[in-house]
N, C-alpha and C positions, 0 to 999 in steps of 0.2 A: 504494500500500500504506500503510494505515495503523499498520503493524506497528513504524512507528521509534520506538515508546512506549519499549520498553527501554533504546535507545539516549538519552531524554531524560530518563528515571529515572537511569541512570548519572550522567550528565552534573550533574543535580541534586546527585546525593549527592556527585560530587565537589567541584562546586563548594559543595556545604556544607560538606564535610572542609575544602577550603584554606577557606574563610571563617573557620575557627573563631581567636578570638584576636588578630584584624585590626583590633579595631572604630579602637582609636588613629589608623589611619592613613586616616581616614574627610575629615580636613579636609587633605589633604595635595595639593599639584595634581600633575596628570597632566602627565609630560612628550609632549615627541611621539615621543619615542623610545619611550618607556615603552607609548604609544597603538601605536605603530606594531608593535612585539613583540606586544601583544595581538591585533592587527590579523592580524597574520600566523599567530599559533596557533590565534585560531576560525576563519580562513577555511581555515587546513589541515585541522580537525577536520569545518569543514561541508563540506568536498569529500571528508573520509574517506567521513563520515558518507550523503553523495548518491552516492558507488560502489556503497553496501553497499545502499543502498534499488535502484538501478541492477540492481547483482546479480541481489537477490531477488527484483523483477523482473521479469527475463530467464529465472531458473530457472522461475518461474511460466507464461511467455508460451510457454516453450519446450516444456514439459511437456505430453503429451497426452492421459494420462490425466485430467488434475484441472485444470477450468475454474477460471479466475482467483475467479469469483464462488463456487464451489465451496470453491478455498484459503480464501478471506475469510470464508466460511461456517464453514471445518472450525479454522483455525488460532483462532477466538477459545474452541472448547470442547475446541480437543484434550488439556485435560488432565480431560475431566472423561468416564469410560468410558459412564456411563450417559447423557449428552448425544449422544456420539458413534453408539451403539446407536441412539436416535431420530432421529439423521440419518440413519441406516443410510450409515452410513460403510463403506467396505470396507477392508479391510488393504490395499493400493496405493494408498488414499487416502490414512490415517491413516500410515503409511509415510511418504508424501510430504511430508506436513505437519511431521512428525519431522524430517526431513531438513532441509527448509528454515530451520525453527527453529532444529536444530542451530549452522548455516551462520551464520544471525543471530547465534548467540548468540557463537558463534569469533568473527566479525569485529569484533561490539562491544566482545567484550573487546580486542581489538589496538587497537582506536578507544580506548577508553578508559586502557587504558597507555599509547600517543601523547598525549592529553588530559593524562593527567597530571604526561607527563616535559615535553612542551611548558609547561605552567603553574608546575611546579614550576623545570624546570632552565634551559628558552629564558626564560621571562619573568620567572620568579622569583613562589615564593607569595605571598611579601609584596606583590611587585609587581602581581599577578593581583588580587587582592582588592583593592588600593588603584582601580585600575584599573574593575573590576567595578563599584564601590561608585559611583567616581566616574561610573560611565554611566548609573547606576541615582541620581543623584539630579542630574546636570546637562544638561539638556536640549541646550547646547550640543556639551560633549562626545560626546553620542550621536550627536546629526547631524554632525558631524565623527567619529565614527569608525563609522555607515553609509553615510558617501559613500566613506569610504579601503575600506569593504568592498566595497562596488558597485564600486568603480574596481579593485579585484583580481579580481573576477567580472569586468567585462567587457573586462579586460585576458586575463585565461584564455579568453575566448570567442572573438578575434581568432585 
């Protein structure tokens, strides 16, 4: 499903909100404590985040009225009446697509209130953003904190 767009617009604009007012602590090093809190909040958010794709789905695969490639079809016009009439959509359809979206939209919000008491209260704004800043312009720090994420994936996989 290519529908986890909402979920990465969220996640944008929150991490726009905590960036705002940060720029000061742009030259500041990253501890590994500091590394390691971040560590542990995206990879709790990308596991929120691969439930809720998970979910969607399962509700999709599960569903017999509305073939997957059907959803994919109905879910990118379901807000526009007169698209959906040229798909000739049926109400069990459009129905369905409602629903699921619904579902989308509840979960992402709990993701994204997690996202943001995680970056706010576990790692701290300031800290998120120094953090952030720091992966977004040291090559090193990112490959040290892709391998501590990979090494939490495949510690979760065992």
């Amino acid at each position: 499903m290519k529908k986890i767009s909402i979920m990465k617009s969220i996640f944008v604009f929150v991490i726009a909100c905590l960036a705002g007012g940060t720029a000061h602590s742009q030259n500041q090093t990253v501890s590994s404590e500091e590394l390691a809190k971040y560590v542990t909040a995206m990879d709790s958010v990308n596991k929120l985040t691969a439930a809720v794709k998970d979910t969607i789905t399962e509700m999709v695969k599960k569903n017999k009225a509305v073939s997957a490639n059907r959803y994919n079809e109905l879910s990118k016009i379901i807000g526009d009446e007169t698209k959906l009439a040229s798909a000739k959509a049926t109400p069990e359809e459009i129905a369905f697509v409602k629903q699921v979206t619904q579902r989308k939209e509840e979960e992402t919000a709990k993701i994204n209130q997690t996202f943001q008491s995680l970056a706010k209260d576990y790692v701290g704004a300031a800290t998120f953003n120094k953090v952030k800043k720091a992966l977004s312009a040291d090559p090193k720090l990112k490959a040290k904190y892709d391998s501590l994420l990979l090494a939490r994936d495949n510690k979760g996989q065992d």
